[in-house]
N, C-alpha and C positions, 0 to 999 in steps of 0.2 A: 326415754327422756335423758339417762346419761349418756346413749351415745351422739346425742341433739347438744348438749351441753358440751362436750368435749369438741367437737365440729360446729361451732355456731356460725360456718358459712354455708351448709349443706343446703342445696339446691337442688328442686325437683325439676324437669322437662318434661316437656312433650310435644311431639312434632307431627304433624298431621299435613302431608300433598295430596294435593290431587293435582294432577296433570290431564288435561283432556285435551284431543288435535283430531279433530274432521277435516279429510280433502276430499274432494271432489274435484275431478280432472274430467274434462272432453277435449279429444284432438283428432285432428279431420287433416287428410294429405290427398291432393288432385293432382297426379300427372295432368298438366294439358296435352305435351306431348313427351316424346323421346328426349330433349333436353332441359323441357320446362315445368317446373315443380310447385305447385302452391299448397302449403302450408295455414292452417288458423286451429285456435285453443282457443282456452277459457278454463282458469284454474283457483279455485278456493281453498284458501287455508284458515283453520278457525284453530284456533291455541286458547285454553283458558288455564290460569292457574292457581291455586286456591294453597298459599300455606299458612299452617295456624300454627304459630310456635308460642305457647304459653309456657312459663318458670313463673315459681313459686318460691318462696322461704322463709325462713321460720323467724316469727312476730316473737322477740325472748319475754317483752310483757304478758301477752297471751298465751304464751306458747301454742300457737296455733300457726299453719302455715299461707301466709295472705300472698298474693300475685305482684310479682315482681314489674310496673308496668313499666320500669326502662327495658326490661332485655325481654317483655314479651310482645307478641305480634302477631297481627294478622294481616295478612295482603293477598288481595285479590288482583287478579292482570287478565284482562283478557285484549286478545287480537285479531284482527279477521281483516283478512286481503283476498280479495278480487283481481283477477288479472285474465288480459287478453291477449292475445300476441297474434298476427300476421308477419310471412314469412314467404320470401319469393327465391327458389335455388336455381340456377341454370348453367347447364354446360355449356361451354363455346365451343370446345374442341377436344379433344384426347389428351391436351394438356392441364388444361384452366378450367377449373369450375367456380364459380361463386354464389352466394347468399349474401341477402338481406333483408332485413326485419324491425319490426318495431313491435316492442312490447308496452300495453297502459295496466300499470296497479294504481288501485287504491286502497290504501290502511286504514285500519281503524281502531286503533287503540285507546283503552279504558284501563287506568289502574286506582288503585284505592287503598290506604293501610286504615284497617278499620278501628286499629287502637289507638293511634294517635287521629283520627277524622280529615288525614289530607285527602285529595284526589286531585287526579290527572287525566287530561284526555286531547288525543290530537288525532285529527285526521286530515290526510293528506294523499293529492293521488301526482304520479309521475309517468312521463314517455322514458322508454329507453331502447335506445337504436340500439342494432348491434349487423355484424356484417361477417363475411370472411371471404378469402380467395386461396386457391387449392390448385399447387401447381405440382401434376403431377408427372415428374422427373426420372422415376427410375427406370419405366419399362422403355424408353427412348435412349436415356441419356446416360444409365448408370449413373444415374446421381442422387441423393437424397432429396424425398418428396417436401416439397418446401408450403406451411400452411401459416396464413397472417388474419388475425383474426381480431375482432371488438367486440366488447361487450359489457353492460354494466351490472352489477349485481346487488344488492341489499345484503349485508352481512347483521340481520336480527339478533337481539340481544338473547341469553338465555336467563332463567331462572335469578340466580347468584349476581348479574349483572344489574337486573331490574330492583333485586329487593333490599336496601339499605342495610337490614336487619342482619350481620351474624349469627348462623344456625351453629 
């Protein structure tokens, strides 16, 4: 009690993750011939994340310790994307090779802070081309292999990004 009393901002935590992430990949590659290549996939990502950060401080009428609900929290997130891509490579000649492709995701997110009772939820599915051309230079020309390439990507948020709360 007098070191409660000398400290009467003393604060307890405690910080509870779970982080959980199942994939599941299949991909499949067909030479038809010596310069022509097909490509297809199908790829799953499930992410969930569960952080429970409860603080606590001490009641100086009670002197007991009751639950801080500004600075405590709990948030739930989970995510799950589906994806498929097809993919056609071909050589033309001992210089030039190229690809192209198209890839379809669909998202699925669900988030929730279950101490203050918001929630969120979107889902949303996208095409994304992508291509390249490969010239290659040196064993002809002494020169450096020259590669030009597209493609678009999803940069997913992590953990720290998604949850309001400072840990």
């Amino acid at each position: 009690v007098l070191f409660r009393s000398l400290h009467p901002y003393l604060l307890n935590n405690r910080n509870n993750n779970v982080f959980t992430t199942r994939l599941l990949q299949l991909d499949y590659t067909n030479p038809l011939n010596t310069k022509l290549k097909f490509e297809t996939g199908a790829k799953y990502t499930g992410r969930a994340i569960d952080n429970d950060f409860y603080v606590d401080s001490l009641n100086h009428q009670t002197q007991k310790n009751v639950m801080d609900s500004a600075k405590s929290n709990h948030f739930l997130y989970s995510e799950k994307v589906s994806a498929a891509y097809v993919m056609i490579s071909h050589t033309l000649n001992s210089l030039i090779k190229f690809n192209v492709g198209l890839r379809f995701e669909n998202t699925d997110i669900k988030g929730q802070q279950l101490t203050s009772h918001e929630s969120f939820a979107y889902n949303y599915s996208k095409l994304f081309p992508s291509g390249s051309i490969n010239f290659t230079l040196q064993k002809k020309y002494k020169l450096p292999d020259i590669q030009l390439s597209y493609s678009k990507r999803i940069n997913r948020p992590n953990q720290r990004d998604l949850n309001p709360f400072l840990n």
